[in-house]
C-alpha positions in Angstrom: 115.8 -74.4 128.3 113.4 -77.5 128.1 112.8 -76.1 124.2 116.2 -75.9 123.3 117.3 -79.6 124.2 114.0 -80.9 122.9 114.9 -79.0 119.8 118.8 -80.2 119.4 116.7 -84.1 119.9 114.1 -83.4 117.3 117.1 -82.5 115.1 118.9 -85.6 115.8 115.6 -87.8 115.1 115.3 -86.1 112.0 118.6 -86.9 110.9 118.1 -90.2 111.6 114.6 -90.2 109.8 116.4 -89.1 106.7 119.8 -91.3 106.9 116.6 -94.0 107.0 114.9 -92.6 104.5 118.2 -92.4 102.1 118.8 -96.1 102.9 115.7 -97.7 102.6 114.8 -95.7 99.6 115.5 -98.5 96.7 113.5 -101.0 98.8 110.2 -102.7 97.5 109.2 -105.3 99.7 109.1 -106.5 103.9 111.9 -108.3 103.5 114.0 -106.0 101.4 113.1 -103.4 104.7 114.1 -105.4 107.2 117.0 -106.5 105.4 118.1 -103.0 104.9 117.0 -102.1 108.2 117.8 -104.9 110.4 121.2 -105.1 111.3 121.7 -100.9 111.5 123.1 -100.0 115.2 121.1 -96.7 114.6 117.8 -97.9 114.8 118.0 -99.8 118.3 116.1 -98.3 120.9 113.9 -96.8 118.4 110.5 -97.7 116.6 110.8 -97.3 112.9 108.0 -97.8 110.6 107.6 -96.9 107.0 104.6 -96.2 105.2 103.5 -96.3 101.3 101.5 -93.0 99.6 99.0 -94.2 101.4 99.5 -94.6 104.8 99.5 -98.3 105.0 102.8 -99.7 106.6 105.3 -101.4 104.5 107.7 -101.9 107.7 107.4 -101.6 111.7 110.4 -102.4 113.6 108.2 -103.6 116.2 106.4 -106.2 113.5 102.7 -105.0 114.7 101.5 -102.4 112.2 102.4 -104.4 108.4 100.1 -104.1 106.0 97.4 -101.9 107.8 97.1 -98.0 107.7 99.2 -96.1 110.3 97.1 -94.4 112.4 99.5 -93.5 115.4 101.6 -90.7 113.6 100.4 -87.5 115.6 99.6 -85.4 112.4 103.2 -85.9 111.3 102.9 -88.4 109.2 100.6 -87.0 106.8 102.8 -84.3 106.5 105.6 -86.4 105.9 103.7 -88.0 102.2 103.3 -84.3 101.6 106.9 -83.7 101.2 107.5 -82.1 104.7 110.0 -82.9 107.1 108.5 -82.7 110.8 109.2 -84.0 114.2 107.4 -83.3 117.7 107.1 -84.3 121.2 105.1 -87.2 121.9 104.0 -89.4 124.5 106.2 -92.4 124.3 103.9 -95.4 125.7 101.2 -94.3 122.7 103.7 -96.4 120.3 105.0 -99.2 123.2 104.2 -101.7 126.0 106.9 -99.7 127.9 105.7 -97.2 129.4 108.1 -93.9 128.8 106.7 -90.8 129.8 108.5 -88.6 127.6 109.6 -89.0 123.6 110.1 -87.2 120.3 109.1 -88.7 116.6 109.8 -87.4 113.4 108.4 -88.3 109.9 110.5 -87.4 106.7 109.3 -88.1 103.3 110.6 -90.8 101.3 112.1 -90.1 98.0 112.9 -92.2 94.7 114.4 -90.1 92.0 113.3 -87.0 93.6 109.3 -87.8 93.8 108.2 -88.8 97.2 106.8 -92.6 97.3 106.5 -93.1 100.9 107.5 -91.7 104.5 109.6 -93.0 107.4 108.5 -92.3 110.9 111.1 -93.0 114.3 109.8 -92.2 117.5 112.4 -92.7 120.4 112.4 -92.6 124.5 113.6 -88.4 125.8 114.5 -89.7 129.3 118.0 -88.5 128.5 116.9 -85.1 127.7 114.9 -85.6 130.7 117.9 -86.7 132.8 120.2 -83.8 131.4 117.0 -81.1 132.2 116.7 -82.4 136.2 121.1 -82.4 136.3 120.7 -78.6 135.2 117.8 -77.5 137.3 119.6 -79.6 140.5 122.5 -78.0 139.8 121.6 -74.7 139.4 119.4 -75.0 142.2 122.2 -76.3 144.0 124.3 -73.1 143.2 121.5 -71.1 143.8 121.1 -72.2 147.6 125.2 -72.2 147.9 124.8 -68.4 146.8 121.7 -67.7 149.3 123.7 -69.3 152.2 127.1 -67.1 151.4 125.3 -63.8 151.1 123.3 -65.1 154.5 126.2 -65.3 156.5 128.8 -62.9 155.2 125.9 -59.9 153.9 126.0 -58.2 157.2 130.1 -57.5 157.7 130.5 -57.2 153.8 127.3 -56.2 152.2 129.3 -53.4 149.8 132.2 -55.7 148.8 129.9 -58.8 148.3 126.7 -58.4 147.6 126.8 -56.8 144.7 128.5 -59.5 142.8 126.8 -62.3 144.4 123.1 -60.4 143.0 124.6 -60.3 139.8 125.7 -63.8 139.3 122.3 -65.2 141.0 120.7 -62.6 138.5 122.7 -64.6 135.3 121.8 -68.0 136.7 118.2 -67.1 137.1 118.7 -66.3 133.3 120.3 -69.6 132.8 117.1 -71.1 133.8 114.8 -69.4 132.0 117.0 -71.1 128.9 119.7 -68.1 128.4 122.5 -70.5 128.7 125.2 -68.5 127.6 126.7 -65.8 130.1 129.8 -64.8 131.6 130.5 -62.9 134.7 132.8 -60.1 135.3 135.9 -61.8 137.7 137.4 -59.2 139.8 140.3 -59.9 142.7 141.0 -63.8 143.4 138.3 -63.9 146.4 136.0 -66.9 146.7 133.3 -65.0 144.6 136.0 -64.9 142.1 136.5 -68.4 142.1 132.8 -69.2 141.6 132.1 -66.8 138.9 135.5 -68.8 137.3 133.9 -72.0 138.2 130.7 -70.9 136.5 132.2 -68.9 133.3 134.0 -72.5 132.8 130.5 -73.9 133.1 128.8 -71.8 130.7 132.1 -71.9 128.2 131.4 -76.0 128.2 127.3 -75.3 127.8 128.3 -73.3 124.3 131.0 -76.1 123.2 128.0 -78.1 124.0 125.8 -75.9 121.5 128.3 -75.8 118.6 128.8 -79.5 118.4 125.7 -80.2 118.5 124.7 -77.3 115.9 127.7 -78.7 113.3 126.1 -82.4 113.5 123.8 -82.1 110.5 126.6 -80.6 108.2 129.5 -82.7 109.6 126.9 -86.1 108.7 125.8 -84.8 105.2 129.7 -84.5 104.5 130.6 -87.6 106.2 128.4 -89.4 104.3 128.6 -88.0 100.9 131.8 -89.7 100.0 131.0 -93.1 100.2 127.2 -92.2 98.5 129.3 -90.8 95.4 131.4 -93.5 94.9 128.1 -96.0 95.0 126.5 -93.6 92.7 129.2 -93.4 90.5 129.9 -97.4 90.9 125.7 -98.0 90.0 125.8 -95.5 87.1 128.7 -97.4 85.4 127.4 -100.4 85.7 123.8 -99.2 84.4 125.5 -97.2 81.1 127.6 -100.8 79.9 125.9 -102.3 77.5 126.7 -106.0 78.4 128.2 -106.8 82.0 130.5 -109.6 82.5 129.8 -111.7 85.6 133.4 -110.6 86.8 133.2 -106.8 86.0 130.0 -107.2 87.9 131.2 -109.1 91.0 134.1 -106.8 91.3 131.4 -103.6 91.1 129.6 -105.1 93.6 132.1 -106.0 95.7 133.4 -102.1 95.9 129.6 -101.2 96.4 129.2 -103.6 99.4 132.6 -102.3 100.4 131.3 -98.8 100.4 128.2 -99.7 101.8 130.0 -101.0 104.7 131.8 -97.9 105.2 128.6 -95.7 105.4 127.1 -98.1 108.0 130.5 -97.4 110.0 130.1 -93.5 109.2 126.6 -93.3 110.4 126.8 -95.3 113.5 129.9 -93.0 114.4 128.2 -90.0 114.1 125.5 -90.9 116.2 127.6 -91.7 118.7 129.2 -88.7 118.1 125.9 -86.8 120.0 126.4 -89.1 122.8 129.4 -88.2 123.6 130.7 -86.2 126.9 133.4 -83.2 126.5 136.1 -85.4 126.9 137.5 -86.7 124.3 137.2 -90.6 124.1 140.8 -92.9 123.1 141.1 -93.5 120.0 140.4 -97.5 118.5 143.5 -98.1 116.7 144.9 -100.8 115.3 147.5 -102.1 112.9 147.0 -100.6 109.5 148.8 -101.5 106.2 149.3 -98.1 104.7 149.8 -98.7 101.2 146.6 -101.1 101.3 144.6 -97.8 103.1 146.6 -95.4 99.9 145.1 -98.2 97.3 141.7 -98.5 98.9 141.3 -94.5 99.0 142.7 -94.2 94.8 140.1 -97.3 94.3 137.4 -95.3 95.5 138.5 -91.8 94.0 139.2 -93.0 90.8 135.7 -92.5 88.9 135.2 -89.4 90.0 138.7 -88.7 88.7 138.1 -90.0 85.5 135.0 -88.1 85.2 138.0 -84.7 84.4 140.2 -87.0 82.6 142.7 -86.8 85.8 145.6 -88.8 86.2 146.5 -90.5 89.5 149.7 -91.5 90.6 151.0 -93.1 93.8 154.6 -94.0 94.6 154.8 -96.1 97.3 158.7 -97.3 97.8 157.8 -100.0 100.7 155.0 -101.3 103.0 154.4 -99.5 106.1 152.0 -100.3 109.4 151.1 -97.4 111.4 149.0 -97.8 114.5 145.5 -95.9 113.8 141.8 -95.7 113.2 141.3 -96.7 110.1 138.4 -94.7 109.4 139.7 -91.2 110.2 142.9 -91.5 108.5 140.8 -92.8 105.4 139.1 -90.4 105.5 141.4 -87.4 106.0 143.7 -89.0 103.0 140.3 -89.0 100.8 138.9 -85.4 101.9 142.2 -84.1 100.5 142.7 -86.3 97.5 138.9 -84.9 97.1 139.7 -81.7 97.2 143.1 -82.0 94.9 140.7 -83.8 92.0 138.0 -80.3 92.6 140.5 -77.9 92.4 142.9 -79.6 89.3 141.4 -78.5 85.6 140.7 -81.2 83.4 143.5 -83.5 82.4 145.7 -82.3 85.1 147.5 -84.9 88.0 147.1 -85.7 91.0 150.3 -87.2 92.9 150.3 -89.7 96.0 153.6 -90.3 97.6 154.2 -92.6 101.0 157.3 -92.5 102.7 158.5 -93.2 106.3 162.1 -90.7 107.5 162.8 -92.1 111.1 159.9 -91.8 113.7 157.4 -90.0 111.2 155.6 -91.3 108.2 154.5 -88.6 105.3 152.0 -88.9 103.0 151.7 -86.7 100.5 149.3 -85.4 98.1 150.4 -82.8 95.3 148.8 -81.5 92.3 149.0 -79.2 89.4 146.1 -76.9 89.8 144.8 -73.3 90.7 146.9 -73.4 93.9 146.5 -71.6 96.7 147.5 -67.2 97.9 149.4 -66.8 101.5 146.2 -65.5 103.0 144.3 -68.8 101.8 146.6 -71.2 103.3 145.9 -70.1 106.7 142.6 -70.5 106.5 142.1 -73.3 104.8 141.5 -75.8 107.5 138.9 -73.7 108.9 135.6 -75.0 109.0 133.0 -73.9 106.1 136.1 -72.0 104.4 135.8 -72.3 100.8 138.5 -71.0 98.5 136.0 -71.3 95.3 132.8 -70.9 96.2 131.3 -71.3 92.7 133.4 -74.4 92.6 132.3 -75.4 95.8 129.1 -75.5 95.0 129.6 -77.3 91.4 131.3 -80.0 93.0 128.9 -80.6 96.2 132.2 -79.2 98.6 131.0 -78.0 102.2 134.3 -76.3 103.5 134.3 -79.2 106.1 136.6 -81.9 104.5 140.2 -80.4 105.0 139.0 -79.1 108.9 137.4 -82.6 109.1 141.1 -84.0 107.8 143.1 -82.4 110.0 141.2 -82.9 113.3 141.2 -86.6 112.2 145.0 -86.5 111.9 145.9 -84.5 114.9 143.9 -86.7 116.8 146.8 -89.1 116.1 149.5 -86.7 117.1 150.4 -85.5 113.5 148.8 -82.9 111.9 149.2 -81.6 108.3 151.2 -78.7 106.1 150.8 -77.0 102.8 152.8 -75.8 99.9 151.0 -73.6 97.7 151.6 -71.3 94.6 148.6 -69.9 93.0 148.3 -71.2 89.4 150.6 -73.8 89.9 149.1 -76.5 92.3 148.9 -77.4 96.2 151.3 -80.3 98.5 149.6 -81.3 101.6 151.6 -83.6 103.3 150.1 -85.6 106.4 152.7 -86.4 109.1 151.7 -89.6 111.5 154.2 -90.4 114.1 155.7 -94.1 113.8 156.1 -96.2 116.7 155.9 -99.8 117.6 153.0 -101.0 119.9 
């Protein structure tokens, strides 16, 4: 059990070692580091420092280690300037005044055009793996005693009827805490053995939601966060292949790339908050959002990798309309199926974006002209990983997690989203929002 969580928090460090990594990647000097680094929610409560070829550290969050050879990485490290991504339990006070008994570090490689120039080592506190290991092993000691007490008292008068059951379940918990988190019992009768083994199959149901969340983090970031890297790709690559840049042209590409930029940061720190938070599901942060601004923001964005097929967009927008919502995940949903119109429309083909409000719902809707979609594909399209062109798919970068991602951001609202489809003809999603005034 111990391994596992340390193992989901070494996965988590190393994500953040990369996103770091990614970031700082186009940085030459201290104060390019810092100012990359210095203002990104992810890297409070950690200690960051990155290294050249050679060891020797070009940036420490903690402003003690620039400019001499880093000595403190565990063995990681070198591994790290050998193009290895590693991370491993540590003790936490070797790297701070604080003493913290228990911590995990990680060191990725860094990269510039694919040819590793430096690494990037975070080390953080795990006193909330700690925290979550004692709640487990209190709890199921807890349980444990609560079972020894029952079958103490009620053994002797009903050793046949209970017994049994109550070995059984002890028998699974013990198996719990040997790190076999995942178990049901058998519930027979509605006795008060039945009601624990329901109590604890609703436990064990929420320890393998648990799991899968925290198993989908990787792929949900690395999709999260390859929109806006695209669209700065795309953005730098333009600017790089003009022959002679006008001050405006270039103001306005850099205004879009600081605008994307911006974007990521949000993205990033969501989805670390996103493995900090419980079961529940949080309220949303909405606020008042000019719709046909969010519409013109998203084709903004999309519209070099359109033009890269020679794609036509259109939007008809008949009037201005506010909706009360996170901003983020509607952009997002609204992009990830733009997205996906643009990789599934041949070259030259269009791509139509139509806002319109009929009484308390507004619709937006996204149609195109391309391979379309069979019966069977439309109902499992929004599943996660499902990819109706794998080939494509792969071409074009796709996951399978953009539509899932789309809809769960928009039935998070209270909408959600339908399909028209005719293979060989083209797709309509339309995204219904529900209208009201706050």
């Amino acid at each position: 059990m111990t391994e596992y969580f340390y193992n989901q928090k070494s996965v988590e460090i190393l994500t953040k070692a990369n996103m770091i990594a990614n970031i700082v990647s186009g940085a030459d000097t201290q104060e390019e580091y810092a100012s990359s680094l210095g203002q990104l929610q992810m890297i409070k409560d950690s200690r960051v420092v990155v290294t050249d070829l050679d060891a020797r550290v070009l940036y420490d969050s903690a402003n003690q280690l620039v400019g001499v050879a880093f000595l403190e990485g565990n063995g990681i490290m070198l591994n790290a300037l050998k193009g290895h991504n590693e991370a491993k339990r540590i003790k936490y006070s070797q790297l701070y005044e604080k003493k913290v008994e228990y911590g995990v570090a990680a060191a990725v490689p860094m990269l510039k055009e694919r040819v590793t120039v430096g690494g990037v080592y975070v080390a953080v506190s795990a006193e909330d793996v700690e925290d979550i290991l004692k709640n487990i092993r209190y709890n199921l000691i807890y349980i444990a005693l609560l079972v020894s007490v029952f079958v103490g008292i009620f053994s002797a008068m009903l050793a046949g009827i209970i017994t049994i059951p109550v070995e059984r379940l002890t028998g699974i918990i013990k198996e719990m805490s040997e790190g076999k988190l995942y178990q049901q019992v058998e519930i027979k009768g509605r006795s008060e053995i039945a009601e624990l083994g329901s109590a604890f199959n609703r436990m064990s149901t929420q320890l393998l939601r648990e799991e899968e969340k925290r198993r989908q983090f990787v792929s949900d970031a690395s999709h999260e966060l390859k929109t806006p890297l695209s669209s700065i790709k795309i953005l730098v690559d333009s600017m790089l292949n003009m022959q002679k840049l006008e001050p405006a042209i270039t103001r306005e590409f850099l205004g879009d790339i600081n605008s994307e930029i911006d974007r990521l940061t949000r993205i990033i720190q969501n989805l670390l908050h996103m493995t900090k938070m419980d079961v529940t599901v949080n309220a949303l942060e909405v606020k008042e959002i000019n719709m046909k601004k969010l519409i013109e923001d998203v084709v903004k964005s999309i519209k070099p990798i359109a033009r890269q097929k020679n794609l036509k967009l259109e939007t008809v927008i008949p009037h201005v309309v506010k909706l009360w919502i996170n901003e983020d995940e509607i952009w997002e949903a609204v992009f990830n199926i733009v997205d996906n119109a643009i990789k599934y429309t041949d070259d030259g083909g269009i791509v139509h974006i139509t806002l319109n409000q009929f009484d308390q719902e507004v619709y937006i809707t996204i149609e195109d002209n391309g391979i379309g979609l069979s019966a069977e594909e439309q109902e499992k399209i929004f599943e996660r990983f499902y990819r109706v062109d794998k080939a494509r798919d792969r071409q074009t970068g796709g996951t399978g997690l953009g539509l899932a991602i789309a809809r769960q951001a928009v039935r998070n609202h209270g909408g959600d989203i339908d399909i028209e489809s005719e293979e060989g003809k083209g797709s309509k999603f339309t995204i219904r929002l529900p209208y009201y005034e706050k």
